[in-house]
N, C-alpha and C positions, 0 to 999 in steps of 0.2 A: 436569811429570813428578815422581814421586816418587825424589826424589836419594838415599834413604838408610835404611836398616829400621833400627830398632833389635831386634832379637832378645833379649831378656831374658832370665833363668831362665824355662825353661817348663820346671814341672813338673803332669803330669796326675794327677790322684788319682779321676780316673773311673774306675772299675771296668768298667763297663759297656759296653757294647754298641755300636750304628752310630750317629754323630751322623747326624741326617736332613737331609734338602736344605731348608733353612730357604729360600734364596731361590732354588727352583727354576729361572727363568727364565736361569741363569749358562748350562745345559747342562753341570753338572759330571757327571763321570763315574767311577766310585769302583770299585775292585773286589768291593765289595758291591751287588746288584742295589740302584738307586735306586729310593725308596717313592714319589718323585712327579718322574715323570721333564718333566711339560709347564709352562708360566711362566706357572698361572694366579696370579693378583695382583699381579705386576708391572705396574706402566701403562708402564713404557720397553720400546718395541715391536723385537722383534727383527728386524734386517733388516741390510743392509750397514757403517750403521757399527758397531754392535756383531759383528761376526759374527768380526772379527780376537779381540776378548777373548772371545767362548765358544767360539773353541778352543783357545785358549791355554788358557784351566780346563777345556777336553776334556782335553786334554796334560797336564794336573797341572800348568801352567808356571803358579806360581800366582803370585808375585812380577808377571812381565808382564804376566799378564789384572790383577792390579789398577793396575798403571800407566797400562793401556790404557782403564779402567774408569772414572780419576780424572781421564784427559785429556777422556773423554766425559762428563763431570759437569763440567767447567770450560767446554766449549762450548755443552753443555744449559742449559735455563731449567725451573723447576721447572712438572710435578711430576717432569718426568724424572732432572734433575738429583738428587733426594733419592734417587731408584731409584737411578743411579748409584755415587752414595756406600755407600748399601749393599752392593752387590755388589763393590767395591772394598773395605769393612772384611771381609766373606766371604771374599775372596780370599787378603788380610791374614791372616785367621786359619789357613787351612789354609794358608798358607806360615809359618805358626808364629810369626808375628810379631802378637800380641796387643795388647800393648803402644800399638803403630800402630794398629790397628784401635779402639782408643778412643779416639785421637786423631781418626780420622776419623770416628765415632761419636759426636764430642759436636761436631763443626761443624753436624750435625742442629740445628733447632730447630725442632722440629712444633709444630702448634696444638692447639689442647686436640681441635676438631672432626676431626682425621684419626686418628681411634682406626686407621686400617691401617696407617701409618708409626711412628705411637708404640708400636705391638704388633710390628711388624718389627724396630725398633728395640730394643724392649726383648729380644726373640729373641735378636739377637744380642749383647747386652751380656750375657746370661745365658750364650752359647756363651765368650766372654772370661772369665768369672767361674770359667768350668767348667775350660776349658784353662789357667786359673792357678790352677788350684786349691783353688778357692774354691765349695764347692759351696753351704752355704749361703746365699752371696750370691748365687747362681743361682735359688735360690727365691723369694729376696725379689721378686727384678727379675720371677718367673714367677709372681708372687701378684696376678692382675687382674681386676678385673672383667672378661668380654667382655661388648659389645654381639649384641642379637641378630641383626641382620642381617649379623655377619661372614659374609665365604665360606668353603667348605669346606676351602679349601686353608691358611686359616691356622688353625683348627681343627684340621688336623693337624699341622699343623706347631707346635702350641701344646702338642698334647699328647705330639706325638715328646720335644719339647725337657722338658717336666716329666717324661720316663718318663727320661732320662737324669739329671737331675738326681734324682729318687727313685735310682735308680741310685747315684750319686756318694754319696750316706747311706747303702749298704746298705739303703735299703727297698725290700725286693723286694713285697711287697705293694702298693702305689702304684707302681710300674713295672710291674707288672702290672697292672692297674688300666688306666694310662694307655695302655698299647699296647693293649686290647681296645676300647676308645674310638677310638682311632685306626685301627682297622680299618673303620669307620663311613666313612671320609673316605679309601681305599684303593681302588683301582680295578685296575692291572694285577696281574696276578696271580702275577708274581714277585717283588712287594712284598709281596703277602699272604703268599704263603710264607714271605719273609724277614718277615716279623714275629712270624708265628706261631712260627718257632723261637726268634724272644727271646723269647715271652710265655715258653717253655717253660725257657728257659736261666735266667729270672728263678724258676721256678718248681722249679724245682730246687736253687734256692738257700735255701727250706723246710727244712725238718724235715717228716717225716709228722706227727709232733706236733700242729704249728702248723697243719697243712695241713687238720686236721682236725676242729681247734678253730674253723679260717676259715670253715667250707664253711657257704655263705650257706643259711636255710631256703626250704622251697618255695615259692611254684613255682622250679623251677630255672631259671636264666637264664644268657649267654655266660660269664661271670667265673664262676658254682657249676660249671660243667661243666670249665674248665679245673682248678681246681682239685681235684673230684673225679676225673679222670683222672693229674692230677699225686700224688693221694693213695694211688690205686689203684697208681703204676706203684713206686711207696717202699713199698709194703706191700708186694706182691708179686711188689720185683723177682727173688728167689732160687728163686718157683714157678712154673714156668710155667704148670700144671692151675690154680692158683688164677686166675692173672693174666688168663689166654686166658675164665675165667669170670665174672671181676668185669670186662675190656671188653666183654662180649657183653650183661653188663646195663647197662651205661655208655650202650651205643650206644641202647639200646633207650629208656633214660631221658632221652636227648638228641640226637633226630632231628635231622639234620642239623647237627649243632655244627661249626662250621670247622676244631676241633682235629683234626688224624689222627691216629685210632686207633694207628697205629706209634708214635707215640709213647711211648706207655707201656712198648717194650720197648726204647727207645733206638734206634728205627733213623730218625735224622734227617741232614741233610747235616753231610758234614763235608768240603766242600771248602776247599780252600786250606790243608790241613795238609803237611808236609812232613816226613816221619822219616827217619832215619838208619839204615844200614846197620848199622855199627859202633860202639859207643860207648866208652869211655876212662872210667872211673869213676877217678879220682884223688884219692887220699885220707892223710891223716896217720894210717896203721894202729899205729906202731911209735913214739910218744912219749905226752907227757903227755894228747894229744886223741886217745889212740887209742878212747876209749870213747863220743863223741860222733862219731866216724867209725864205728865198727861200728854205733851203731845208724842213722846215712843208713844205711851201704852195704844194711844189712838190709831198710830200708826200701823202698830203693831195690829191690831182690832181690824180694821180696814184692811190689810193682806188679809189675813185668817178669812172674813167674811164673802173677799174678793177667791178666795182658794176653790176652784173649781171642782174638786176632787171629790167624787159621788160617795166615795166610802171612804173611810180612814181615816179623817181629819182629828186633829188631835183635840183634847179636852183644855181649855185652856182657863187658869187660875191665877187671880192678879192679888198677888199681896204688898202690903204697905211696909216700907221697912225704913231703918235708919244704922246707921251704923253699930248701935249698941245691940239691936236683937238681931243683926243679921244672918248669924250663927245658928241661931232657935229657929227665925224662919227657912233657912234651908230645910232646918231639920223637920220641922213642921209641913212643911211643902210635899216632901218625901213620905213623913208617916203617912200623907191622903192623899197620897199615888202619883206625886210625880216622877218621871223617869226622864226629863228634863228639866232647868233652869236656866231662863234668861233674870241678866241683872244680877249684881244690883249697879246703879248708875255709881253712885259716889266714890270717889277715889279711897276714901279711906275704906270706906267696906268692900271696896272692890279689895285692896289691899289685906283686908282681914279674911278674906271669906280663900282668897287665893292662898294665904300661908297655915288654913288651919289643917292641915295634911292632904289624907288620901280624900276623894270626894266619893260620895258612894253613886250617886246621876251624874252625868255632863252637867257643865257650867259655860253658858256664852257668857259673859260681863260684858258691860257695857259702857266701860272704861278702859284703861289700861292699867297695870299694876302699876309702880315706882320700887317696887321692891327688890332686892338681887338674892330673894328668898328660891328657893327650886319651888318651883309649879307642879300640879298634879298634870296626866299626861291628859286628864278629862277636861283641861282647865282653857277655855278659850278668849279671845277680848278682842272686842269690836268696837272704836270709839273714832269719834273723829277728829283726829290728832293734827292738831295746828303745825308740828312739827314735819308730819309726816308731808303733810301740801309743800311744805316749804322744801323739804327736798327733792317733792315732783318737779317745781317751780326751777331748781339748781338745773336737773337732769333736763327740761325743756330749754333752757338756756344755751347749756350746750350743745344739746342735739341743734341748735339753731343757727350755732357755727359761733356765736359768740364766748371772748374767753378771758375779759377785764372788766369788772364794773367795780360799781359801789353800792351798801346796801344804807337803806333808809328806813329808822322802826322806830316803835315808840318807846320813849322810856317806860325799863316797871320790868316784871319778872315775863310777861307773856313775849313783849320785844326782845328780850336777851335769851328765850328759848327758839323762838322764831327765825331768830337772826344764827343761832349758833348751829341751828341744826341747816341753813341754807349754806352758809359760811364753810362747816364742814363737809357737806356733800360735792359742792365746788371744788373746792381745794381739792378732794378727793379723784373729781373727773378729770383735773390737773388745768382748772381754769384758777383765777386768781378776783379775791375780792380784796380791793386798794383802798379802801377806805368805810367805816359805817357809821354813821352818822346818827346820832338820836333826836329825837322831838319831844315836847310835849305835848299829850295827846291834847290836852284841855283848853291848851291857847287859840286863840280865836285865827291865827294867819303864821304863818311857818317860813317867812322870806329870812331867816337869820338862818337856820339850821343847814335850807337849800342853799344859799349862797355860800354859806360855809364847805358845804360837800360839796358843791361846783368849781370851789376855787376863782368865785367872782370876785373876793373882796382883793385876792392874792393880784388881780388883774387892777384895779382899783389901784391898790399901794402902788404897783408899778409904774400907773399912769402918774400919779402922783411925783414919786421919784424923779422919775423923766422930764417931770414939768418945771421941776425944782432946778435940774442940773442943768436944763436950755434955758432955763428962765424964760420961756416960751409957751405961750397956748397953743398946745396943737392940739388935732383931733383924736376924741378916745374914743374906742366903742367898746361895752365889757366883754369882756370873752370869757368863757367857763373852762375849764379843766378840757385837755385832748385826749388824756390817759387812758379813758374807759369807752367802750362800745355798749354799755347795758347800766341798767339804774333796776335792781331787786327794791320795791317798795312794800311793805308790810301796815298796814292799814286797815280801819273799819272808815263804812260808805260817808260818815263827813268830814273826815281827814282824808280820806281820798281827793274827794268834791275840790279840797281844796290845795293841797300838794300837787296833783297833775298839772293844772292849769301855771301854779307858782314855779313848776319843773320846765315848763314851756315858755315864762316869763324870762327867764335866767337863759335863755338861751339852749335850752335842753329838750329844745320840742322834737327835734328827729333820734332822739335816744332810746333804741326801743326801754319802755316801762313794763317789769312784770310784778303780779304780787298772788297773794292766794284767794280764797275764794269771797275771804272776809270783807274784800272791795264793795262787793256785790249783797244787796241788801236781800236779793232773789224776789221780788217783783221790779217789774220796768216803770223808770220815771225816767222820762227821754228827759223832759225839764231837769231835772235834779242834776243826770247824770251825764248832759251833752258837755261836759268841760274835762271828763274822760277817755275821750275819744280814742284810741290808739292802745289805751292800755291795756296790756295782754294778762288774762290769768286762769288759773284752772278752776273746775267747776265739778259738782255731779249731774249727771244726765237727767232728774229729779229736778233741778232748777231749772237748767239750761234747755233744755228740750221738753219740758213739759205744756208748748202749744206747738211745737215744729212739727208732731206727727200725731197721727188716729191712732196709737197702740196702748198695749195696757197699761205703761206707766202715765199717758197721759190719763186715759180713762180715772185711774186710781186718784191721780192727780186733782182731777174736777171733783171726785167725790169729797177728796179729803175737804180742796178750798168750801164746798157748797155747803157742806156741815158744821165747820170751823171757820169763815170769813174774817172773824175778826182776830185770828191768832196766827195764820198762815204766813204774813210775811216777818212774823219775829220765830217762828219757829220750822217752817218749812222743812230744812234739813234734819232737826229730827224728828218728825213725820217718818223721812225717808229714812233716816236710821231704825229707826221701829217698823217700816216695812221691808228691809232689809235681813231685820234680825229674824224674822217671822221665815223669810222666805230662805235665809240662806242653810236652816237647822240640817232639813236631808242633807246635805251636800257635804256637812262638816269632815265627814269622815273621810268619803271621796277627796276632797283638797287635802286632806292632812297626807294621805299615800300615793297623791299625786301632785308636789309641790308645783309645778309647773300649769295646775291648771286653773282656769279661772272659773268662776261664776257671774254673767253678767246680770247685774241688781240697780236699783234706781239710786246708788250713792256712786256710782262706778263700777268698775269690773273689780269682781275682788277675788283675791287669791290667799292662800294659809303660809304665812313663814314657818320655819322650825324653832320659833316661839311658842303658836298655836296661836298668834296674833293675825287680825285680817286685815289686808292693805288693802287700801284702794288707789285703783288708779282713775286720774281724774282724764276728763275732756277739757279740752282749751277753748277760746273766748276772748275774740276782741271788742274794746267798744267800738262803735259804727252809730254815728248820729242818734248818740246817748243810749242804745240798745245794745245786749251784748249780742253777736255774731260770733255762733259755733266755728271753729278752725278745722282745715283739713291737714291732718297732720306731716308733715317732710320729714323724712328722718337726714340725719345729718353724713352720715354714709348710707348709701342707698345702693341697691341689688345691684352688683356687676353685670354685665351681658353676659349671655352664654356662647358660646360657639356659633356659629352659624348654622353647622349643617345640623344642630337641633330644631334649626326653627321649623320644618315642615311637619315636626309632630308637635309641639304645642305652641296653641294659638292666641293663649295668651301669655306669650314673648317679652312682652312691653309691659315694665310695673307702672303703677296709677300711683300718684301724678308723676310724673317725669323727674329723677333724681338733679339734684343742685350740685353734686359731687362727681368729681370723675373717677374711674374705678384706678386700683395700685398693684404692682405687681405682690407676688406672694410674698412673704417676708421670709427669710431660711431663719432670722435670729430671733429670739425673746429675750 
């Protein structure tokens, strides 16, 4: 028996979507319809003695089906016994215990000849990778050759598992991609439905921009047509004469496409939502944060008012709080009928209001704790964590093939949190940061700090030396450090303005630059910001796309700037935090029982850890003649090819944009 779990940190940083039944044969049962509900590729045949463990994983008892799983793999002789083992590490993982599951994932030892156990195997070491958050090590493990005569079912199950990990990058192009492929290998037909609304939830994670620059030339085939209705439905979502005009040529131009039609005007399920009657908007109106509180509340106000919903909209109550009474106005909130709470913004009452026990409503806060007190399970936090950009900013780095830099921040408590948490994340993907340099923010010009992390001055003494020992003038020219491929920059928009340009001075103009969103003041000043050029950094789709398309976050967008003019570019993002928080409440519960899946929102796509914290995942952005330009994202290992003689069933074969990587054979060792 298994005497003991270890539960680790699990933190998930999938954004995205349903993990699929990788080893079908368990009978698990999920409250998202299953995409492969029968156990074809298992050879451990279901019958009495397994029949105790798949219903324990019917039951979610997922802890006992793998106990019960690893005793049937001790009395088994292979090949059953490896079947075993596997659904025993499956079990493991959806009891959240990862950790274990690699444990019983490397007692494996396939032969080179069972490419099915070695590709099962590697499945789910890629689901471990994913739920410790590790997405790019989910790709490497999902980078394989297949043989041709695989069966269908791991075919799907190859490409569920790479549409989640696209996913886990923000490529929504490649998770879409991958799940129109997977529809190839899909049979019941409340799997097909449930897929087809992720192709579309991925697909809305676009720009029309992008959506538009994608759309594959003729003839058109299943991936040009989702797309083109995905283009169609961002064009036109504000007309309806236009929209009801461009699907009636859609349909015409793609007989029989699986996509429905409804789609384009947003009418697809949304079960398992649950909204609130009453809400409790709780906020610090009346001190130093009363200006970052009016614009959520505003924010917040403007979804609510934007909520099209003919009936049911919730009751909404905004009270003024501060850390000392924040306790009383919960409580007060509650006595006159709240049955939700957002807020409170402040750290310390976020802090107080999270350790004062059991809560009797759900709690969004609109911070994050610091505390290492246990949370109530109703306890949730939504804030936008400088920390958290910075380890987007680590993980696009190396998705970019890069794997030595230096980082650049400011001195003071925010630089040393910024810097530690990119520093950590790197180190982690198993890139290296050789050097980090600080500044001070307040100094007018920054050529001593650069020069110093370039290792110009090191070139300088040299030249020096040399001149000394020939007693001769020769020719110098400075040279910078060769050690590093990437320069991580941590800055607000007039230390930027001026560090880029002083990075280019020194000799560092072809080094790609990355930093977080704080570069970006979130409106355009081409003047201001053309001496940034090149610099790459993440964004929310709320800044960055709020004139690329006609849709609702633009719409929302003009109303907020038309109302607010004079607060907009100092406060924009939280705006978007406050229409975020409004919008994402139904949802909370659905992400909490489905870590994997995302909700796309004007701050990013956001998904729930097993904190009850909500990440965001950003959008990328270069500058381009002082404007930032949205990025089309590459993943750094990209979809292997399939076989050949798959190609004549699905037509779209060829992932968007064409991988930079070339694919590796299967790996037999971990």
């Amino acid at each position: 028996m298994i005497k003991q779990f270890f539960a680790g940190p699990l933190v998930v940083v999938l954004p995205g979507l349903i993990l699929g039944l990788f080893l079908t044969g368990c009978g698990l049962s999920t409250p998202i319809v299953p995409e492969q509900p029968d156990g074809r590729g298992l050879r451990a045949q279901k019958g009495p003695d397994d029949q105790r463990a798949r219903q324990l994983m019917a039951a979610g008892n997922w802890l006992a089906a793998a106990q019960e799983y690893q005793r049937l793999a001790r009395r088994a002789s292979a090949p059953a016994r490896q079947d075993y083992l596997l659904l025993t590490a499956r079990a493991l993982i959806r009891a959240g215990h990862s950790k274990d599951a690699s444990g019983i994932l490397g007692q494996l030892q396939p032969t080179i000849g069972d490419a099915r156990l070695i590709i099962r195997r590697q499945i789910l070491l890629a689901e471990v990778a994913l739920v410790e958050g590790n997405g790019p090590r989910a790709l490497q493990l999902l980078n394989m050759n297949l043989p041709a005569n695989l069966p269908g079912d791991l075919h799907a199950d190859i490409h569920r598992m790479r549409a989640e990990t696209f996913s886990a990058t923000g490529n929504h192009i490649d998770f879409v991609s991958e799940r129109v492929k997977l529809e190839t290998y899909l049979n019941d037909q409340d799997a097909l439905a449930n897929n087809r609304e992720l192709i579309w939830q991925g697909l809305m994670g676009l720009s029309a921009e992008a959506l538009k620059k994608l759309q594959l030339n003729p003839p058109p085939n299943i991936l040009s047509g989702w797309m083109e209705l995905a283009f169609i439905a961002k064009r036109y979502a504000n007309d309806p004469v236009q929209l009801a005009s461009a699907t009636d040529l859609w349909q015409r131009l793609y007989p029989g496409h699986p996509a429905p039609v409804t789609y384009a005007s947003g009418k697809f399920s949304l079960a398992g939502l649950h909204a609130p009657k009453q809400i409790a908007l709780l906020l610090p109106l009346s001190n130093q944060f009363a200006p970052a509180a009016r614009a959520i509340r505003d924010g917040f106000l403007a979804a609510y008012y934007q909520d099209t919903a003919i009936s049911g909209k919730p009751v909404i109550k905004v009270y003024t709080v501060t850390a000392e009474n924040v306790l009383n106005m919960y409580q007060q909130a509650i006595a006159e009928g709240a049955d939700f709470v957002v807020g409170p913004l402040q750290k310390h009452s976020v802090n107080l209001l999270a350790a004062s026990g059991n809560l009797e409503v759900p709690v969004l806060a609109l911070n994050n704790i610091t505390t290492s007190s246990i949370i109530p399970d109703t306890f949730y936090q939504f804030g936008l964590s400088p920390e958290n950009e910075a380890r987007q900013v680590a993980e696009r780095i190396w998705l970019d093939g890069l794997e030595q830099g230096v980082a650049l921040v400011p001195e003071g408590n925010w630089g040393d949190r910024v810097q530690g948490a990119f520093s950590e994340r790197f180190t982690q993907l198993g890139g290296r940061v050789v050097e980090v340099k600080t500044y001070n923010a307040s100094d007018k010009e920054f050529s001593r700090p650069i020069s110093s992390m370039l290792k110009v001055d090191a070139s300088k003494t040299r030249h020096r030396t040399l001149k000394t020992l020939l007693n001769s003038n020769i020719k110098f020219k400075e040279r910078r450090r060769q050690d590093i491929d990437f320069i991580f920059m941590a800055a607000f928009p007039r230390q930027a303005r001026q560090l880029r340009p002083g990075l280019k001075f020194f000799n560092a103009a072809h080094l790609p630059v990355y930093s977080t969103s704080h570069v970006y003041r979130g409106i355009n000043n081409k003047r201001a910001d053309r001496d940034m050029n090149g610099l790459i950094f993440g964004d929310m789709p709320w800044v960055l796309r709020k004139q690329a398309e006609n849709n609702d976050a633009g719409l929302l967008y003009s109303q907020v700037n038309q109302n607010w003019p004079q607060k907009e570019a100092v406060n924009s993002r939280l705006y978007a935090l406050g229409v975020d928080a409004y919008r994402v409440i139904p949802y909370l519960k659905r992400l909490g029982t489905h870590p994997l899946e995302r909700f796309y929102g004007v701050t990013g796509s956001l998904r729930l850890d097993t904190s009850r914290r909500i990440q965001r995942q950003l959008i990328w952005a270069r500058f381009s003649k002082g404007l930032p330009r949205e990025m089309e994202t590459v993943s750094r290992v990209h979809t292997p090819q399939e076989p050949t003689q798959q190609d004549s069933t699905d037509e779209s074969r060829q992932p968007i944009p064409p991988g930079q990587f070339p694919t590796g054979p299967i790996p037999t060792n971990q």
